[in-house]
C-alpha positions, 0 to 999 in steps of 0.5 A: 528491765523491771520499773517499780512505780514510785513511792510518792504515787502510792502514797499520795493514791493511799492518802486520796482514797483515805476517809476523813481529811488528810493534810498533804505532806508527801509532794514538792508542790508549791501552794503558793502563787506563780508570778504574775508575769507567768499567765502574762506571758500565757494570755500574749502567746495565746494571741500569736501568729500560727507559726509560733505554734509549732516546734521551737528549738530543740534544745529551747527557745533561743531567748530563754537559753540566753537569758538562763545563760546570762543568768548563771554567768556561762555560754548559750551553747552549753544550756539545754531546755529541758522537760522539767529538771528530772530530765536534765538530770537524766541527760546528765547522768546519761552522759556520765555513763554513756562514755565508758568510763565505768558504771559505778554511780556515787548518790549520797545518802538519805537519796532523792529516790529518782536518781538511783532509779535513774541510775538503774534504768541507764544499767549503772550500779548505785554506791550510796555514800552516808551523808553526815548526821546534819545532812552536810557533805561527809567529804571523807566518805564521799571521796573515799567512795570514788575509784576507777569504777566510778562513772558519775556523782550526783549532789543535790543542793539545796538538798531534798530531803535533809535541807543541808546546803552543802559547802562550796568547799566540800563540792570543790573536794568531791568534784576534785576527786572525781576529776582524777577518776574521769568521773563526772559530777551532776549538781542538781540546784532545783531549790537555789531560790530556797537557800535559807542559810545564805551560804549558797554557792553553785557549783558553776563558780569552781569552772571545772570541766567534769561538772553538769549543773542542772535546775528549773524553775517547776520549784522557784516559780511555783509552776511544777506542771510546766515541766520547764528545766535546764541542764549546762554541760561543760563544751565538750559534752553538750552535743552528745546531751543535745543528740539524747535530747532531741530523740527522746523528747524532740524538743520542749513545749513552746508556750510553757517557755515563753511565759518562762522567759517573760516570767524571768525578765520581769519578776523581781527578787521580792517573790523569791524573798517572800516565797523564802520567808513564807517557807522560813515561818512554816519550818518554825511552827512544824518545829515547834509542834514536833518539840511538843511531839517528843520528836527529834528532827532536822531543821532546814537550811534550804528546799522545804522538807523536814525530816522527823524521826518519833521513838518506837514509829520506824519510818515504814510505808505501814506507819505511813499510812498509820498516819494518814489514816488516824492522825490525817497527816500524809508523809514520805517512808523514811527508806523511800530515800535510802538506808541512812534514814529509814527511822524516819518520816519525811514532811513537804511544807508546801502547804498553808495547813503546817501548824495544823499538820504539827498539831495532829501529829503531836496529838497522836503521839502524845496520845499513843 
């Protein structure tokens, strides 16, 4: 099987060896401060006795399971720690495919480009599904494309890269239907902490049986280099994810865990306000300064991304690096993420030079 290298490198290796300043807008890393109670739990690890040094758990520290489990309102036994969310929801859709019920996998439309890669390396077959226009669930559409072939959906909400945080009732229509194809469904919440609309429910509250939640904190806590992710399956199809688990990764990395676990026991809900509301500011101003660009675009409702689309300059990677190299601002290829938005460019607000982003790219454009 062929691998072709994700678009993100490319881009970020383009913008990198550009001449100039470039504003980087291409990945999810957040520039803010982790909380404090994450080096905490570093320096007292860094202190412990040798046998803390060596392999914990498989599926993840016990306290840190029992504090995820506590957290989400399910059992211990159905959380796996994982090596980042990516390999959650690569346990997650392994499972689906795994089982022979099929191996048709439903993503909606514009995609995080990771899970028809995914799909693809586990020999299933993509169907992409045209979220609606807002970026929200097109639940017709979406259960329409569920047949007997379909082994597997996945949702991502908060969503990367529309922002749309989708309706509870909608997740409830899909997972519904997909149950009456033995379809599972993976949710990927890696940005719940970002909901800006308070409309966000996980799809752990509708309790069904054919539902993979997954998520982490690389996102939430500002540390995408701990790889610290989470995957709760339903009873029945935890072993087998275990099983994968283990002979892939063997188990996770044990201090990232442990300051994890500190992090969640002692950090309050003020550094996820704050971070929201830092995120809330950033989407006003590049907003605004696409108003000034003539561009129409999509304004988030959760994670931190903003889709812009700019009459007579397609989304292509070509443009892309036209951007970096004469206005110093560096996205994402609209089709990096499918078919339903291949006019567009996609934007990380993750970084504190937003407003002076907005500005260089609306200067460009009034300029050409």
């Amino acid at each position: 099987m062929n691998y072709e290298t994700p678009q993100f490198f490319h881009v970020m290796q383009y913008a990198a060896a550009a001449d100039g300043d470039v504003i980087d807008m291409v990945s999810g890393n957040p520039d803010w401060e982790p909380p404090e109670a994450i080096r905490d739990g570093l320096s007292a690890y860094a202190t412990a006795d040798a046998d803390e040094f060596q392999y914990p758990p498989s599926d993840g520290l016990t306290p840190l399971r029992e504090e995820i489990a506590q957290r989400r309102n399910v059992d211990p036994d159905r959380v796996i720690v994982t090596n980042g969310t990516g390999e959650a929801n690569y346990l997650g859709m392994a499972r689906a495919l795994d089982r022979e019920a099929g191996d048709e996998a439903v993503l909606i439309d514009p995609v995080y480009p990771y899970y028809p890669g995914k799909v693809s390396m586990l020999d299933g077959e993509t169907r992409l599904v045209d979220a609606a226009r807002d970026g929200s669930l097109d639940v017709e559409a979406t259960c329409e494309a569920i047949t007997d072939d379909t082994a597997l959906v996945v949702l991502n909400t908060p969503n990367n890269p529309t922002g749309a945080v989708y309706d509870i009732e909608s997740v409830r229509a899909v997972v519904e239907t997909a149950a009456d194809h033995d379809a599972l469904v993976v949710v990927d919440e890696v940005y719940d902490h970002f909901d800006f609309s308070g409309h966000f429910e996980s799809a752990l509250t509708l309790d069904a049986d054919n539902v993979i939640v997954t998520s982490g904190v690389s996102k939430s806590m500002a540390i995408t280099g701990f790889r610290v992710g989470y995957a709760i399956f339903p009873p029945h199809l935890v072993e087998a994810a275990k099983t994968r688990h283990m002979l892939v990764n063997v188990t996770g990395s044990r201090p990232a865990q442990q300051a994890v676990y500190t992090a969640y026991r002692e950090t309050g809900p003020d550094y996820y306000r704050e971070a929201r509301e830092r995120l809330t500011e950033r989407v006003e101003a590049f907003t605004a300064a696409l108003d000034e660009a003539g561009a129409e675009y999509t304004t988030p409702d959760g994670a931190f991304y903003v889709l812009a689309r700019f009459d007579g300059f397609p989304g292509t990677m070509q443009n892309v690096k036209t951007l970096v190299d004469e206005a110093g601002v560096a996205g994402m290829p609209g089709s990096t993420f499918g078919n339903a938005r291949e006019e567009w460019l996609r934007f990380a607000l993750v970084t504190p030079r937003v407003t002076e982003a907005a500005e260089r790219l609306a200067d460009y454009f009034e300029a050409r």
